[in-house]
Structures are given as structure tokens and as C-alpha cells.
N, C-alpha and C positions, 0 to 999 in steps of 0.2 A: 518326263514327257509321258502321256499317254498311251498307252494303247492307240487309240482310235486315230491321233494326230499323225500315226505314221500312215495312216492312208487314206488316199487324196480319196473324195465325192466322186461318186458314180452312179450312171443310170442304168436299173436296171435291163439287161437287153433283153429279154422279153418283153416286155413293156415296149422296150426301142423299137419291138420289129413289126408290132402290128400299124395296119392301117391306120389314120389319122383318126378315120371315124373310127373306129373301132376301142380305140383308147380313150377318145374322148368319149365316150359310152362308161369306159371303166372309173373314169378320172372322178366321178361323186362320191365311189365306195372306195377308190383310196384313203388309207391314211397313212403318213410317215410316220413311223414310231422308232425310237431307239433300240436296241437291241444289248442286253449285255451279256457280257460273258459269263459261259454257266446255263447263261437263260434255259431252262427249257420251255421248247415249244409243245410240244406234245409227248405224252409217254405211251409206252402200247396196250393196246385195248382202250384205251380212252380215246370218244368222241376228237375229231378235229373241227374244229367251228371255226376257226382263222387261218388263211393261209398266207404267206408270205412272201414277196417279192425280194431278196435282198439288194443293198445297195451296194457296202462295203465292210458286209457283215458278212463273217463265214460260218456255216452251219453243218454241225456232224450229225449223218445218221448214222447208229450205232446199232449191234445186236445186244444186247446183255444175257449169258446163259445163268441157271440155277444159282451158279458156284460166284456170279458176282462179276466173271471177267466180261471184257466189252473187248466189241471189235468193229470199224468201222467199215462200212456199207455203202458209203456216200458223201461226197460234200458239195455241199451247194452254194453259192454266191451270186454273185451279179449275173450268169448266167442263166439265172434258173429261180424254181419256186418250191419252195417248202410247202408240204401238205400234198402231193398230188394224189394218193389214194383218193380223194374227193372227186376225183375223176374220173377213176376206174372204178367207181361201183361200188363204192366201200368208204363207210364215214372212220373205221379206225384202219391201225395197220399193229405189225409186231415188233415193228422198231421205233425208236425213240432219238428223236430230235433234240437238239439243245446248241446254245451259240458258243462256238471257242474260240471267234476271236470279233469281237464290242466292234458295233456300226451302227449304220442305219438299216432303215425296211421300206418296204410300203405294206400294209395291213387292209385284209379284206376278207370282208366275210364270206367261210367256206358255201354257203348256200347260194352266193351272188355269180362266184365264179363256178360251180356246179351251171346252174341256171344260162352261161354264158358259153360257156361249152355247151353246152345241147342245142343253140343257136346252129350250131354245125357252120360256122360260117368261119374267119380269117384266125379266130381264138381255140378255134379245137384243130386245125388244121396245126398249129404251131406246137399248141402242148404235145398233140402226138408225135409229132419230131424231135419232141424234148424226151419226152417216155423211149422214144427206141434212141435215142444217145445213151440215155440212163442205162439202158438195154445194154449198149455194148458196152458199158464202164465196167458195169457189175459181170457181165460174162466175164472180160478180160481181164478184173482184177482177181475173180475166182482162181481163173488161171495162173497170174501170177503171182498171188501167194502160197501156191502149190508148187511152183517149179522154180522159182526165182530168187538166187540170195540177197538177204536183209540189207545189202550196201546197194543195192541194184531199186530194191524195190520201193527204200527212204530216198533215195533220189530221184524215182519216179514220182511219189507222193511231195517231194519238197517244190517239184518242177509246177505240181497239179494245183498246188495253194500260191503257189508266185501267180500261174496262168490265172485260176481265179479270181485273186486277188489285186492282180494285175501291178505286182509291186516286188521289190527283191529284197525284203526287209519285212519282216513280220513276228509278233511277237508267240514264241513257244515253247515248253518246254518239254524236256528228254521224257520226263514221267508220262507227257499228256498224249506224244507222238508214239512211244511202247505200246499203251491202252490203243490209243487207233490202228495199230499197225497190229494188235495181238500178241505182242512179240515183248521180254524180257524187257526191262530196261537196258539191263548191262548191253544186251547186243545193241541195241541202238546206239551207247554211249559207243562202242567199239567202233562201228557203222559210221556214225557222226563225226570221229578222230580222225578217223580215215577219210574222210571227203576234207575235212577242213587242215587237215596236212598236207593233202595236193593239193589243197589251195584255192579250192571249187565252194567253199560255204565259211560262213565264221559262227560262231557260236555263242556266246558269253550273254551273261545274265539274263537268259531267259529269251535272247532275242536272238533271230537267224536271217544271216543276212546272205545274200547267193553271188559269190564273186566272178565265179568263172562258168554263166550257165554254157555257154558249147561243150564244156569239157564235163560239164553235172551232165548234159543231156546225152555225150557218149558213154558214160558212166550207167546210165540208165537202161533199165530191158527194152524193149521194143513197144512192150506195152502203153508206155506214155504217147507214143509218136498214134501207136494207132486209135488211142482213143482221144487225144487231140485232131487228129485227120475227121473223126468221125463227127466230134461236135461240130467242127468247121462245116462238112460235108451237110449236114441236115440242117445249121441253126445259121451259118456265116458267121462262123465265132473266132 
């Protein structure tokens, strides 16, 4: 079985939220395009000229330092849009996009949805409630991976790609959550034994499935709940 097949078609909710007219304004410069995994979308200092709506495709931003490690910064899905430096003033950025887990998109060119936002009208009103979510993702996870331990804060990140991805089953691996997380592999393997011993996650060949989220979610720092509250609060998510 696929990747892709374990999860169901969805509409972007960006796209869902704007006006009728408004979307159907956007609906020429869509395009659907697949998405795989790996893909990268953009690297940093390079021009963004497409931005991306996804469907039921997840997308990590990552830092990469000197020395090669990565650490993640962000992830985006159905919720949300890939590329928004294009927004804020700025055709590149210093992080690098790329997909870690195969879907759909909708594709559109960075100049159209630049051009669309300065409309100042029902499309900049939204992204910027999208930008200050993103705001408090990135505050409160600065936070808590300074003060939080690794079995607190891979249950927070397991909770954030289920919400994403709107599914309890997804496909990942120990090596690819270490890299996003910053963090050793061993501790995640540790980390990981230990949520799927009490019985909260299961783990095998590559795929994670989430059994018991109430007890994932008390398991997890606070952190998850208030940046779930906050996308709710600005986007109705």
C-alpha cells in the first residue's frame, strides 16, 4: 500500500475559507499537482516563484546549520500555504521547504497570489491570521524545545501531524522524526518505546499509528493544546 492511499482527499482550508467570489477569482491560477516525497519546494536564498496550497500532503520547514544538521521550524498541510515570504516583502527566505509525506497541492504562481494580497481585501485579511498562528507555533515551540522532555515534545509533534493530516495513521520514520525534532535518533527510539508500551502509538515498519490519543494528549506539554487553541482561534481550524 502506498503512502498516499492511507490518506483520505482534502480541501485545502485556506482555499475553504475565503469568500465565494474571492476563490473563484483564484480558481484560473490554480493548478493541482502531486506532490512527493523528498520533493523539495524551495531551498534558501533561492527565488520562490510557486506557492502551494496543500491538500493531503505534509510539508517540512527545516533550518539546515554549516555542519549539515536540520531541524524543523514548521509544518504545513491542509491547513496552510507553502511559500508565504511572498507576502511579507521577500521573494526568498533562509529555510528550506520540501514534502515528507506524498499528496496532493493546488499550485500557483508566487506573483499572482503577491498581486492578490495587496488587493487588501478577504485574501490578505486571512493569510495574516495565518502568519500570526505561525507566530505562535514558532514562539511556543522555541519554547518547548528548550524546556520540554523528548517523550513530551514527540507526542506533541505526533498529535500536530495526526491534526494536520487529519488521520491517525501515517507513514514515518525514527531517522526522519530525530532530523525534525534535532534530537539523536536513540532518544527518539527510547521516547517512541515508551509511548507505544503504554499503549498510546504503535510503530512498525515505518508506519505510526496513534491508539490512545487522550492519553498521547496528557502525555504531551501544554504546548500542543495552546497552539491548537490558537489556530482554532484566528483560522476556525
Amino acid at each position: 500500500m502506498s503512502e498516499n492511499t492511507l490518506l483520505k482527499p482534502q480541501v485545502n482550508k485556506l482555499l475553504a475559507a475565503l469568500p465565494t467570489s474571492d476563490y473563484k477569482r483564484l480558481v484560473p491560477h490554480l493548478k493541482l499537482v502531486s506532490l512527493s516525497t523528498r520533493q523539495v519546494i524551495y531551498e534558501p536564498g533561492e527565488p520562490i516563484t510557486q506557492v502551494y496550497f496543500p491538500q493531503n500532503a505534509m510539508i517540512s520547514i527545516v533550518t539546515t546549520m554549516k555542519d549539515g544538521s536540520t531541524v524543523e521550524v514548521g509544518i504545513v498541510s491542509n491547513e496552510g500555504i507553502v511559500g508565504i515570504p511572498v507576502i511579507l516583502g521577500g521573494k526568498t527566505t533562509t529555510t528550506k521547504a520540501f514534502v515528507q509525506i506524498g499528496g496532493a497541492g493546488m499550485q500557483m504562481d508566487a506573483d499572482v497570489l503577491r498581486t492578490e494580497f495587496n488587493r487588501s481585501g478577504a485574501i490578505q485579511k486571512l493569510l495574516l491570521r495565518y502568519v500570526r498562528a505561525i507566530y505562535t507555533e514558532l514562539t511556543q515551540s522555541c519554547a518547548c524545545n528548550r524546556l520540554h522532555p523528548l517523550e513530551e515534545r514527540l507526542a506533541r509533534w505526533l498529535l500536530t501531524v495526526s491534526d494536520r493530516l487529519e488521520s491517525d495513521e501515517f507513514p514515518l520514520t525514527q531517522e526522519f522524526i530525530a532530523q525534525m525534532l534535532g534530537v539523536r535518533r536513540s532518544g527518539v527510539t527510547v521516547a517512541a518505546n515508551n509511548l507505544s508500551r503504554a499503549g498510546m502509538i504503535r510503530y512498525q515498519r515505518g508506519q505510526i499509528n496513534i491508539l490512545n490519543r487522550e492519553d498521547l494528549e496528557a502525555t504531551s506539554c501544554e504546548c500542543y493544546r495552546v497552539i491548537q487553541n490558537e489556530f482554532a482561534r484566528l483560522l476556525g481550524s
